[in-house]
MOPAC internal coordinates of N, CA, C and O (Angstrom, degrees):
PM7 1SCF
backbone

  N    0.0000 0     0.00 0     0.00 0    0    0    0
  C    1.4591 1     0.00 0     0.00 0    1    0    0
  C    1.5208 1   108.89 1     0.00 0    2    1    0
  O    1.2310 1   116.43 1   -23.73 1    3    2    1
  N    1.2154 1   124.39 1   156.27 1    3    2    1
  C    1.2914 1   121.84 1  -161.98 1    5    3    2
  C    2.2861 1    89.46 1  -144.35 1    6    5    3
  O    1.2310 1   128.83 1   -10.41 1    7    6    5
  N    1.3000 1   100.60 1   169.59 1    7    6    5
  C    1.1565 1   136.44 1  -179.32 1    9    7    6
  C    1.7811 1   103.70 1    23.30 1   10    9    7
  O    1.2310 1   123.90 1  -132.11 1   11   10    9
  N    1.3316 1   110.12 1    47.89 1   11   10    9
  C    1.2966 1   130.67 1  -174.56 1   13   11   10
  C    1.7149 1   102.87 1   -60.07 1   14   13   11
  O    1.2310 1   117.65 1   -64.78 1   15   14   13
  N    1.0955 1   122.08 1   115.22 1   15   14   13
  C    1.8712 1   124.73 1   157.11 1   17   15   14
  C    1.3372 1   122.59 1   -26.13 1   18   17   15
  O    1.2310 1   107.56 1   -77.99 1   19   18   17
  N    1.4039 1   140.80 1   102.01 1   19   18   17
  C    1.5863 1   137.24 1   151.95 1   21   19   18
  C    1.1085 1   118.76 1   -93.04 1   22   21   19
  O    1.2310 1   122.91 1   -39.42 1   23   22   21
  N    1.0157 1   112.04 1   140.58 1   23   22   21
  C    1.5884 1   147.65 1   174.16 1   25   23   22
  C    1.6711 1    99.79 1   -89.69 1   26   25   23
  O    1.2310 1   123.48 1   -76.21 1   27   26   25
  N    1.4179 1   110.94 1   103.79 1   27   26   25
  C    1.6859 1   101.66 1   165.03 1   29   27   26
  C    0.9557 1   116.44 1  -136.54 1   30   29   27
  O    1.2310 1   128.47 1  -135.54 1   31   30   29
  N    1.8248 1   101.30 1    44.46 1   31   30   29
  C    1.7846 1   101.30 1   168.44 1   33   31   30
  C    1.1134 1   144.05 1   -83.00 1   34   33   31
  O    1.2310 1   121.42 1  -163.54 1   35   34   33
  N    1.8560 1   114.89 1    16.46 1   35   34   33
  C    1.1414 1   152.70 1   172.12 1   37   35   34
  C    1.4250 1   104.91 1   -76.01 1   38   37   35
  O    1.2310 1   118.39 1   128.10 1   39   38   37
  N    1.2984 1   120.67 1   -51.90 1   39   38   37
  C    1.2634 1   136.33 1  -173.83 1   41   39   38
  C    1.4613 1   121.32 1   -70.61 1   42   41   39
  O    1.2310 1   120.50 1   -28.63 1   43   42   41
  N    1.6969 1   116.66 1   151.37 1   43   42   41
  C    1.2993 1   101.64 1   169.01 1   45   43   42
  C    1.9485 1    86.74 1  -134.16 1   46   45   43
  O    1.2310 1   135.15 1   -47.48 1   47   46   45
  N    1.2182 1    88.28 1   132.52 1   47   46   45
  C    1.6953 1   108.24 1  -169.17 1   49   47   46
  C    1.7932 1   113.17 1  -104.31 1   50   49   47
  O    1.2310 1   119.81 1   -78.57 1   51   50   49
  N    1.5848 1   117.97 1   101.43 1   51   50   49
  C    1.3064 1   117.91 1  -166.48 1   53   51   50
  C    1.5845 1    89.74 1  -104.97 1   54   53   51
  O    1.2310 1   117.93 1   -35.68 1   55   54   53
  N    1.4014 1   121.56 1   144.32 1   55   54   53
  C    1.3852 1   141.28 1   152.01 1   57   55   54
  C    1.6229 1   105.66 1   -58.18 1   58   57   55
  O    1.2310 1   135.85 1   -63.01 1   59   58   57
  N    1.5436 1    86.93 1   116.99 1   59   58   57
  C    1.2444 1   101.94 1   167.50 1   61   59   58
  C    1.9958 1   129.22 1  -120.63 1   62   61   59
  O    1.2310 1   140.52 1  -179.61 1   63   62   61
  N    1.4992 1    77.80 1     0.39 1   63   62   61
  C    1.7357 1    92.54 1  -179.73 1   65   63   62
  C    1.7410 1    90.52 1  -153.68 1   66   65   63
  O    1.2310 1   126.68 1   -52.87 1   67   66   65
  N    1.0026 1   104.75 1   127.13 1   67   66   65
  C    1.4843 1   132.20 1  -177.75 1   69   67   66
  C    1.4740 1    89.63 1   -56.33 1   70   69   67
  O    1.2310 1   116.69 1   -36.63 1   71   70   69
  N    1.5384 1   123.89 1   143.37 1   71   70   69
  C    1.4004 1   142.30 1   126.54 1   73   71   70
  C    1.4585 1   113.62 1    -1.87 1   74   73   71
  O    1.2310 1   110.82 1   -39.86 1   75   74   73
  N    1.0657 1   134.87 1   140.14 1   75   74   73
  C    2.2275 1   134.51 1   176.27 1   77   75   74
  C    1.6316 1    83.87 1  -178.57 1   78   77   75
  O    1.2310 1   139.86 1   -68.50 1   79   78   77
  N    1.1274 1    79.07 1   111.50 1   79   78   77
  C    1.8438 1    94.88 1   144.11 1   81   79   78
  C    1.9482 1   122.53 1   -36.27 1   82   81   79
  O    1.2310 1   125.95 1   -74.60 1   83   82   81
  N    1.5204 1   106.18 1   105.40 1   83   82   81
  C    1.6869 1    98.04 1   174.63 1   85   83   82
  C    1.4100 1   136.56 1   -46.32 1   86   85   83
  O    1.2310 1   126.92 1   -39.51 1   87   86   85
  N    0.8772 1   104.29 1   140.49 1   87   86   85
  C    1.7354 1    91.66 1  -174.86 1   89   87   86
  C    1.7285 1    88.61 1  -146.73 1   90   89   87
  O    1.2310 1   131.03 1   -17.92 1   91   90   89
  N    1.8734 1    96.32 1   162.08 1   91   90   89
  C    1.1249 1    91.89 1   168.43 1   93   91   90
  C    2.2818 1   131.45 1   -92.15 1   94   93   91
  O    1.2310 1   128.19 1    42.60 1   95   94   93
  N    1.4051 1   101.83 1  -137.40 1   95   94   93
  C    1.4798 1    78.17 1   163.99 1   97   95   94
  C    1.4423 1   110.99 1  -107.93 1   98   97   95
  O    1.2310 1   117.75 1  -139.83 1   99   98   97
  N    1.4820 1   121.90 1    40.17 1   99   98   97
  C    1.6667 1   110.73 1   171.53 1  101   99   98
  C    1.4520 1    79.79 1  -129.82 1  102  101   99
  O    1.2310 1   119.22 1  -167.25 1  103  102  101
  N    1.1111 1   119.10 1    12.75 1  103  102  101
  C    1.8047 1   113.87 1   166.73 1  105  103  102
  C    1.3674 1   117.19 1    85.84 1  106  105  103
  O    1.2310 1   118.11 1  -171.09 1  107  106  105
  N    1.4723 1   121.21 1     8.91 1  107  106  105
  C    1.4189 1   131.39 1  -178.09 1  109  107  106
  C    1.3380 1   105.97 1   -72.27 1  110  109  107
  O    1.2310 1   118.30 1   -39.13 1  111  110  109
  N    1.4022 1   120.84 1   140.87 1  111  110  109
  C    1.9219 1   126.95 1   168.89 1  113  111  110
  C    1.4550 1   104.72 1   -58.44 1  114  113  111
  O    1.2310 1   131.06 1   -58.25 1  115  114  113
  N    1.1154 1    96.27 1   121.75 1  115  114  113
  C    2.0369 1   105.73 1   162.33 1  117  115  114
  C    1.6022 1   102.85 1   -70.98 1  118  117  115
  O    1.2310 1   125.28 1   -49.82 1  119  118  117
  N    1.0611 1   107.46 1   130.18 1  119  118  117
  C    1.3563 1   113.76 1   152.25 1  121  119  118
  C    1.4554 1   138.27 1  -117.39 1  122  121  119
  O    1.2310 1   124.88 1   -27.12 1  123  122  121
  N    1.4846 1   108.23 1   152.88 1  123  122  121
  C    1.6541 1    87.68 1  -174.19 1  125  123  122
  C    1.5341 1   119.60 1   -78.62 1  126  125  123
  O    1.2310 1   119.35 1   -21.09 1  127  126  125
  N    1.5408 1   118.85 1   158.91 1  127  126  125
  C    1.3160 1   125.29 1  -170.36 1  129  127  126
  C    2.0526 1   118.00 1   -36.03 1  130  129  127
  O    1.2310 1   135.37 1   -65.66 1  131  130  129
  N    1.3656 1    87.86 1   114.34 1  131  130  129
  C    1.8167 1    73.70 1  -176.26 1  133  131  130
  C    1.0705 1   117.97 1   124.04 1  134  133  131
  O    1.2310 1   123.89 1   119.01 1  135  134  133
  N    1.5087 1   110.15 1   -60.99 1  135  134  133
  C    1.5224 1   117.41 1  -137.95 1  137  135  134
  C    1.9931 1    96.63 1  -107.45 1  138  137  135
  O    1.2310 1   134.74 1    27.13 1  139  138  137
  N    1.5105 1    89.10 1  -152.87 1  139  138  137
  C    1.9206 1    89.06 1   164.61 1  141  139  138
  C    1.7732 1    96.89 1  -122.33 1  142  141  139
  O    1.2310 1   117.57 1  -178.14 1  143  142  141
  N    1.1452 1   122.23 1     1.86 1  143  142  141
  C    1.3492 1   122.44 1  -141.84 1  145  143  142
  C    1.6296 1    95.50 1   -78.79 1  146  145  143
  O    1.2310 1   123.63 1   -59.98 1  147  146  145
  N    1.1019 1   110.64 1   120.02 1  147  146  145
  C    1.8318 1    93.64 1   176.44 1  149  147  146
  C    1.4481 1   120.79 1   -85.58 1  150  149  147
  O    1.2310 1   119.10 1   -12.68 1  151  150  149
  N    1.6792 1   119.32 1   167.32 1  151  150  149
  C    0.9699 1   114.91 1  -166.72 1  153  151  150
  C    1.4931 1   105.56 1  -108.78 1  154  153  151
  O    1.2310 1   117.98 1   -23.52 1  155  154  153
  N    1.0380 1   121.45 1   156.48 1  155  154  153
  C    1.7269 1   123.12 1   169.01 1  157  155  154
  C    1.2747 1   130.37 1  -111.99 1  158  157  155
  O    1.2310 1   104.04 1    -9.68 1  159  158  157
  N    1.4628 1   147.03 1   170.32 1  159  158  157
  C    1.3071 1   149.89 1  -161.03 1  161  159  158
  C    1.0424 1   107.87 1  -150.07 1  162  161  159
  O    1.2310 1   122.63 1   -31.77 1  163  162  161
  N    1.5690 1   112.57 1   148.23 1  163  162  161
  C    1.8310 1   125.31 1  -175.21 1  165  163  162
  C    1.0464 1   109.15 1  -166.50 1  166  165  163
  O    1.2310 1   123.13 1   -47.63 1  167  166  165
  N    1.5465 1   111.61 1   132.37 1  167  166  165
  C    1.3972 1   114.03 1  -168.67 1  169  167  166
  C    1.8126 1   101.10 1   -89.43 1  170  169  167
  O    1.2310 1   113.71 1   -12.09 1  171  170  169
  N    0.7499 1   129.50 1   167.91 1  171  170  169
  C    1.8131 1   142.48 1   171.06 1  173  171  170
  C    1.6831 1    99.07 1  -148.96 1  174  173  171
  O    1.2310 1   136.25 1    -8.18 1  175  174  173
  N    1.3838 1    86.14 1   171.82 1  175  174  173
  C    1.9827 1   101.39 1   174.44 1  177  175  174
  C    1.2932 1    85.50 1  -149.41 1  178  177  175
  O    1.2310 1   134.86 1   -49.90 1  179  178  177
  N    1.5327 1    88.86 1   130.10 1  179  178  177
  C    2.0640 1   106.20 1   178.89 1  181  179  178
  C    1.4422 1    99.39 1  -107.61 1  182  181  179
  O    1.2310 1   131.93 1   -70.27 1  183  182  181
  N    1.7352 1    94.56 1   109.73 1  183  182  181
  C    1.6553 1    93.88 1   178.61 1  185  183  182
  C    1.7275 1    94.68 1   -95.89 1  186  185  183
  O    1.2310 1   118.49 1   -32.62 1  187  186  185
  N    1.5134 1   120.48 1   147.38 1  187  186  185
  C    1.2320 1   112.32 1  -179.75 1  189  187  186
  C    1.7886 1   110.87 1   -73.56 1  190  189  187
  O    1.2310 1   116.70 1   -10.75 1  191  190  189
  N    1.1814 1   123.87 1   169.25 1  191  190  189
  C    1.8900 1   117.75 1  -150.87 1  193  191  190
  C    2.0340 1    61.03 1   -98.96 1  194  193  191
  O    1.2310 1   125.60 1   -13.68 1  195  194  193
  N    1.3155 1   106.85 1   166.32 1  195  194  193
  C    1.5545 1   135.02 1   164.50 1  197  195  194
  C    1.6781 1   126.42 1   -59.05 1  198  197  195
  O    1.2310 1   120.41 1   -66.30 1  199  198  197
  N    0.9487 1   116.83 1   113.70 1  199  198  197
  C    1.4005 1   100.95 1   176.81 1  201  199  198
  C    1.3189 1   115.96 1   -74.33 1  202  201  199
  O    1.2310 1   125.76 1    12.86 1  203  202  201
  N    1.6854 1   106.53 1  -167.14 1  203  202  201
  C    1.8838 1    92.22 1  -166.02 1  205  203  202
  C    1.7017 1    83.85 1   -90.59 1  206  205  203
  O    1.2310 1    96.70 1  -178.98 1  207  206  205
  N    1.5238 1   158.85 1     1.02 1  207  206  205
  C    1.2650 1   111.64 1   153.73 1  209  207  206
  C    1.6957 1   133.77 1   -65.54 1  210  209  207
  O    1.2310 1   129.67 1   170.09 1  211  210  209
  N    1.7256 1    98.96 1    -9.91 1  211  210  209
  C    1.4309 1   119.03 1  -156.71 1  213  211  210
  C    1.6691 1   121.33 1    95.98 1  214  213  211
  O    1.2310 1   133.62 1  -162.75 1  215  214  213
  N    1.2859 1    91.27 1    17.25 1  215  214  213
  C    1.7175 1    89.50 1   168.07 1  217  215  214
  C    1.6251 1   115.84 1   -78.88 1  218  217  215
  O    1.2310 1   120.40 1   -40.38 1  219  218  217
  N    1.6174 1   116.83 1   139.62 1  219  218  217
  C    1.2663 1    90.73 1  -172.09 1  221  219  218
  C    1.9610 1    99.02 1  -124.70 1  222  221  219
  O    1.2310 1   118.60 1  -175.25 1  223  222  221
  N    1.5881 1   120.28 1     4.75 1  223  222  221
  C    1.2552 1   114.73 1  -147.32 1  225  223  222
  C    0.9898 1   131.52 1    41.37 1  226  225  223
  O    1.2310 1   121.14 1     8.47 1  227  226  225
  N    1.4893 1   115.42 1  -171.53 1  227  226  225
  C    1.3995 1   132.92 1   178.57 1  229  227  226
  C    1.5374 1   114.68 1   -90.15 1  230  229  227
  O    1.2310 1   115.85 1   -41.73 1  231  230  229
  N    1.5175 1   125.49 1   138.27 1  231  230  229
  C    1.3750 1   130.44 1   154.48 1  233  231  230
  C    1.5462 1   109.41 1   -65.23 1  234  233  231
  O    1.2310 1   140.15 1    -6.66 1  235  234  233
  N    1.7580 1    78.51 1   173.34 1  235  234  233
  C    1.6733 1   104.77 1   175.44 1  237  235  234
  C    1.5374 1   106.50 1  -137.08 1  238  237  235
  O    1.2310 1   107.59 1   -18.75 1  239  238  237
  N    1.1295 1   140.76 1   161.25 1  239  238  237
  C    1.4507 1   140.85 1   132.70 1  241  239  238
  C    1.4993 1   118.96 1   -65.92 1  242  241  239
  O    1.2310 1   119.50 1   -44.46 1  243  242  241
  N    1.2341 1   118.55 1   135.54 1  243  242  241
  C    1.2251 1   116.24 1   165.09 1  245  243  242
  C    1.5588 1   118.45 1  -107.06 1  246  245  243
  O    1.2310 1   106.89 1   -31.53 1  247  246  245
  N    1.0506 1   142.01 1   148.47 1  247  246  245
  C    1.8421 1   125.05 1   145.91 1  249  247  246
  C    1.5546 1    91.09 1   -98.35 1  250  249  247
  O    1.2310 1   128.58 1   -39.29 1  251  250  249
  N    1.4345 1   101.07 1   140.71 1  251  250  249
  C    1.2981 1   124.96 1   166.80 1  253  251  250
  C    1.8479 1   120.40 1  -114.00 1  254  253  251
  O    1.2310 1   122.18 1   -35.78 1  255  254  253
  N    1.1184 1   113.43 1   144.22 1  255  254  253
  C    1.8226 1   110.26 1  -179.26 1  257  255  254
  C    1.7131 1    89.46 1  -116.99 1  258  257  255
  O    1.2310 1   132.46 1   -57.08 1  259  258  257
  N    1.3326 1    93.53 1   122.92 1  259  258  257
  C    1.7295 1   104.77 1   171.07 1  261  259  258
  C    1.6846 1   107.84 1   -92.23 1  262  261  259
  O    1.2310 1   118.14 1   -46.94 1  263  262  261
  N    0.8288 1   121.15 1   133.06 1  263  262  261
  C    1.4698 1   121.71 1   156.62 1  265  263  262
  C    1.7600 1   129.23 1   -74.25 1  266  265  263
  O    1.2310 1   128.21 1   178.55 1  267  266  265
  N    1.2503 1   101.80 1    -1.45 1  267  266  265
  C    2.0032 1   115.04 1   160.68 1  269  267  266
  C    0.7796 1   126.51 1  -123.43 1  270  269  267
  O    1.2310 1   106.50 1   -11.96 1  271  270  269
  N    1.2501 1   142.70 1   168.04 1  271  270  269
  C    1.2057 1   135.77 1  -167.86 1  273  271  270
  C    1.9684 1   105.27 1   -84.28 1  274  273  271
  O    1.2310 1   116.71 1   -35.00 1  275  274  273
  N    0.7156 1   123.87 1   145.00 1  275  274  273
  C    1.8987 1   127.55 1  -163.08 1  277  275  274
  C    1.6313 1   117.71 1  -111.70 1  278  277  275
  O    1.2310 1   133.17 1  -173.01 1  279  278  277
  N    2.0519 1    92.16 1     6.99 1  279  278  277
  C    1.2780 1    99.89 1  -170.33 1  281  279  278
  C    1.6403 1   121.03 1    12.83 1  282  281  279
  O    1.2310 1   118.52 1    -5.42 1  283  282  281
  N    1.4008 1   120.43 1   174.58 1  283  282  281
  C    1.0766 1   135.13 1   165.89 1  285  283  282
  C    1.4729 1   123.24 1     1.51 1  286  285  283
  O    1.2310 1   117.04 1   -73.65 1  287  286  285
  N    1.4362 1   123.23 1   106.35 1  287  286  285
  C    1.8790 1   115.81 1  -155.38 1  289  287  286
  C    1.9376 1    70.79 1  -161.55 1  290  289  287
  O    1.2310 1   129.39 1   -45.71 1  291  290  289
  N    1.9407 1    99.51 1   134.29 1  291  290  289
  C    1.6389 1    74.54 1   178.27 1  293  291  290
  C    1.8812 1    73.64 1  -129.80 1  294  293  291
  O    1.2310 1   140.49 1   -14.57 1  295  294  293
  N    1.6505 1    77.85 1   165.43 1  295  294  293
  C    2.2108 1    93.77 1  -168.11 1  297  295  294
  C    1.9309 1    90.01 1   -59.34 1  298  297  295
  O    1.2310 1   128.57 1   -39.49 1  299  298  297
  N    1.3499 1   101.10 1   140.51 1  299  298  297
  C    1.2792 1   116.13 1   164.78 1  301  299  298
  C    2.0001 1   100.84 1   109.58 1  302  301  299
  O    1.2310 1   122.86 1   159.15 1  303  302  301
  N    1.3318 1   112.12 1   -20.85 1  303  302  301
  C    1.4950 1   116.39 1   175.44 1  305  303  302
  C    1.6725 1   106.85 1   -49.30 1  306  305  303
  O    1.2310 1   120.61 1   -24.72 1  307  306  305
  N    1.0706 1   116.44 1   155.28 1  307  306  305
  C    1.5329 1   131.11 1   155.24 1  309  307  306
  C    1.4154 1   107.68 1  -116.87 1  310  309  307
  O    1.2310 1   129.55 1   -53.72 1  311  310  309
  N    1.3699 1    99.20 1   126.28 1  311  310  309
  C    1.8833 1   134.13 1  -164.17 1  313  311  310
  C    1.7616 1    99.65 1  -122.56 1  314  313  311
  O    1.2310 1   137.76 1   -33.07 1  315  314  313
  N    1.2644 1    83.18 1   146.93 1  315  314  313
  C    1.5143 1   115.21 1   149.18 1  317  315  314
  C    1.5516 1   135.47 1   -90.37 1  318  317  315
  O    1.2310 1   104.02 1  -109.83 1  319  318  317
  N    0.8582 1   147.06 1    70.17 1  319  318  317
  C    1.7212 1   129.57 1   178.55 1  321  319  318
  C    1.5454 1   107.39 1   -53.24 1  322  321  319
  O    1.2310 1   138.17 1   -50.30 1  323  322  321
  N    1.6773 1    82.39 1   129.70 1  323  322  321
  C    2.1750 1   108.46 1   172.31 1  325  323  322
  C    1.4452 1    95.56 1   -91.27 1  326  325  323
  O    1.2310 1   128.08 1   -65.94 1  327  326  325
  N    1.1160 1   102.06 1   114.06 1  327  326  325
  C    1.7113 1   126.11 1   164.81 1  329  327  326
  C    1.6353 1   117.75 1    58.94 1  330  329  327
  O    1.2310 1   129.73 1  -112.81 1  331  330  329
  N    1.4737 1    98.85 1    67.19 1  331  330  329
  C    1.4844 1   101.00 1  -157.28 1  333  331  330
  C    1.2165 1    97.32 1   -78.66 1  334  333  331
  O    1.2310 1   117.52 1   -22.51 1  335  334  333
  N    1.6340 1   122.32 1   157.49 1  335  334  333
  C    1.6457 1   132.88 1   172.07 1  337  335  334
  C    1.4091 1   117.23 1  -140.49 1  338  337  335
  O    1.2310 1   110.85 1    -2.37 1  339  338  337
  N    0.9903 1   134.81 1   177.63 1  339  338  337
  C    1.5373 1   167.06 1   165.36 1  341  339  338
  C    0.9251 1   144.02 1  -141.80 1  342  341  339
  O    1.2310 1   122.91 1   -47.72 1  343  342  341
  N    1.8300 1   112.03 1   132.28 1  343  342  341
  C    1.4606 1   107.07 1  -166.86 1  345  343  342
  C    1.5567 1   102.00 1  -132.75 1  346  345  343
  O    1.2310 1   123.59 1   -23.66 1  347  346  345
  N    1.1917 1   110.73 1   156.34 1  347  346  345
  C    1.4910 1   101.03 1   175.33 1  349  347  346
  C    1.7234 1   107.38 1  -117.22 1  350  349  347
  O    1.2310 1   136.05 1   -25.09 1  351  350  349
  N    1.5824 1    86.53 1   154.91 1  351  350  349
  C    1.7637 1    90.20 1  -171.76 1  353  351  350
  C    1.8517 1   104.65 1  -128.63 1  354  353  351
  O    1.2310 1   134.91 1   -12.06 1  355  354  353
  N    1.4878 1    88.75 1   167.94 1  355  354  353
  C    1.9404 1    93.98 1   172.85 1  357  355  354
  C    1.7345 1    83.66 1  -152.25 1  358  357  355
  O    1.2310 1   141.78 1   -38.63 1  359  358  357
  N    1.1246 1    75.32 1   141.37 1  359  358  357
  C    2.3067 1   107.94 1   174.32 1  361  359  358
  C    1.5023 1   103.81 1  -155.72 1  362  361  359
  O    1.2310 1   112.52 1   -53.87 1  363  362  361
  N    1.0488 1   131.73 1   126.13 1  363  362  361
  C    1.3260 1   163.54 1   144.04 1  365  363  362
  C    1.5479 1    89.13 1    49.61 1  366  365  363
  O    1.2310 1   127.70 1  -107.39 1  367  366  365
  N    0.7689 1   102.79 1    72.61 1  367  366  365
  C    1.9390 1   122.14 1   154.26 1  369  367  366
  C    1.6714 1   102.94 1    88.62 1  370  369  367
  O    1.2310 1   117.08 1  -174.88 1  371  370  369
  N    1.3718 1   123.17 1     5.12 1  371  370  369
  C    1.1936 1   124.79 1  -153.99 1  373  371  370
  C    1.7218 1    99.41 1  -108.28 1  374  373  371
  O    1.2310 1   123.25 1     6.49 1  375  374  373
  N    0.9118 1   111.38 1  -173.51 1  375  374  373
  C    1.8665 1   145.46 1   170.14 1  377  375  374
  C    1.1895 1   166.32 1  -112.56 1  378  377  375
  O    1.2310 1    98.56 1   -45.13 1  379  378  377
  N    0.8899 1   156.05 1   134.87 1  379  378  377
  C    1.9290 1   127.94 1   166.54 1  381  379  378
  C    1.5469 1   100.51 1   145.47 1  382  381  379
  O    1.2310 1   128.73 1    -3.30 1  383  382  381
  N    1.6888 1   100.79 1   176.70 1  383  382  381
  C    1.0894 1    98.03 1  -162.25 1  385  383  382
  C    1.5224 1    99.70 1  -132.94 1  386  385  383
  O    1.2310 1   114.98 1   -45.77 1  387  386  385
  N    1.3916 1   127.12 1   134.23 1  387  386  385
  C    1.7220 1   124.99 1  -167.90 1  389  387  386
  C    1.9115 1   102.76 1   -97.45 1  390  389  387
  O    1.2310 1   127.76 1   -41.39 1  391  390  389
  N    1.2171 1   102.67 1   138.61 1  391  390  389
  C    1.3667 1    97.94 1   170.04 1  393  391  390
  C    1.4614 1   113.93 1   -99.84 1  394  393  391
  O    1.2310 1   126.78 1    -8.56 1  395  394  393
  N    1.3088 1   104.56 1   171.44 1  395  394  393
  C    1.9052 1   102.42 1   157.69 1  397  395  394
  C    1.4084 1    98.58 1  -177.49 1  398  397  395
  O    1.2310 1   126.85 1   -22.28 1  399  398  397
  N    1.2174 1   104.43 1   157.72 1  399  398  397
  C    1.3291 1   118.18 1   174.22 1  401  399  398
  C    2.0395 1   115.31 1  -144.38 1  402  401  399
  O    1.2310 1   131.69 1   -25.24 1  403  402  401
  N    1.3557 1    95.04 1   154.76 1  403  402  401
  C    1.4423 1    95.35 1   177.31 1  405  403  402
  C    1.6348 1   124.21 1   -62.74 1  406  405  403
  O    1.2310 1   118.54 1   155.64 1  407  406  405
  N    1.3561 1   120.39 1   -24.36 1  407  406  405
  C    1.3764 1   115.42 1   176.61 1  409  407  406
  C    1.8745 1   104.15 1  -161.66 1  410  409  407
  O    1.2310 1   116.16 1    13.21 1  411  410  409
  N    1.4772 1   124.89 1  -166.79 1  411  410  409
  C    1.2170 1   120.57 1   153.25 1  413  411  410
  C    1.3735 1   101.98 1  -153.31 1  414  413  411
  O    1.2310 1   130.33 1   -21.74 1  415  414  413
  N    1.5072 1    97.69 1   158.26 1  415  414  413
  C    1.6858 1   100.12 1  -142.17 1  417  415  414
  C    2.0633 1    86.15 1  -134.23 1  418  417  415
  O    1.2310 1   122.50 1   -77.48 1  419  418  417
  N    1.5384 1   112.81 1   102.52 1  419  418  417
  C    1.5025 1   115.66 1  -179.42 1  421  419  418
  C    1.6965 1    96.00 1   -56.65 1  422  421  419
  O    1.2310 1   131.82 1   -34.25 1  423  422  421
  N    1.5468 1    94.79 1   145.75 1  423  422  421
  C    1.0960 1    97.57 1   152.49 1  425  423  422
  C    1.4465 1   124.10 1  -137.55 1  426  425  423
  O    1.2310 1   114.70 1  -141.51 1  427  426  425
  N    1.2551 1   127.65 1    38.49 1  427  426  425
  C    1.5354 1   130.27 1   178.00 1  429  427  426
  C    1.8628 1    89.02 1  -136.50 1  430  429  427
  O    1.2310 1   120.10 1   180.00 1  431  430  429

């Protein structure tokens, strides 16, 4: 299944790698399907928000690929992702799951 709906209003998602335009590894702009428009990437860490005893679990890092540009986001911000998704993949014996979302939206 591909570009599956998340819910990460559990989460509170801090920038931990600034916004950069995607590229590949000979350094070419990714673009999204179609267009010329390139896409960009940003890492966050989703710490889960506390429950009411104060449990809070463990984080993760994510990389995320935005499909807009996310202008100005500096490492250490707390964001929102606009219309975040997930897809899962397999390549030569391997795994995992790619995120992306339509934009990210600071909120501090």
């Amino acid at each position: 299944m591909r570009n599956i709906p998340v819910d990460l209003s559990g989460y509170r998602l801090r920038v931990v790698e600034e916004p950069s335009i995607k590229a590949d590894q000979d350094g070419r702009v990714i673009t999204a399907y179609g267009t010329d428009d390139p896409l960009y990437t940003v890492a966050v860490f989703a710490k889960p928000v506390a429950t009411e005893d104060g449990y809070r679990g463990k984080g993760e890092e994510l990389k995320v690929t935005l499909t807009t540009d996310p202008g100005q986001v500096e490492e250490g911000s707390l964001v929102e992702l606009i219309g975040p998704t997930v897809s899962h993949w397999e390549r030569d014996g391997r795994s995992g799951l790619t995120w992306k979302a339509r934009g990210l939206k600071v909120l501090n």
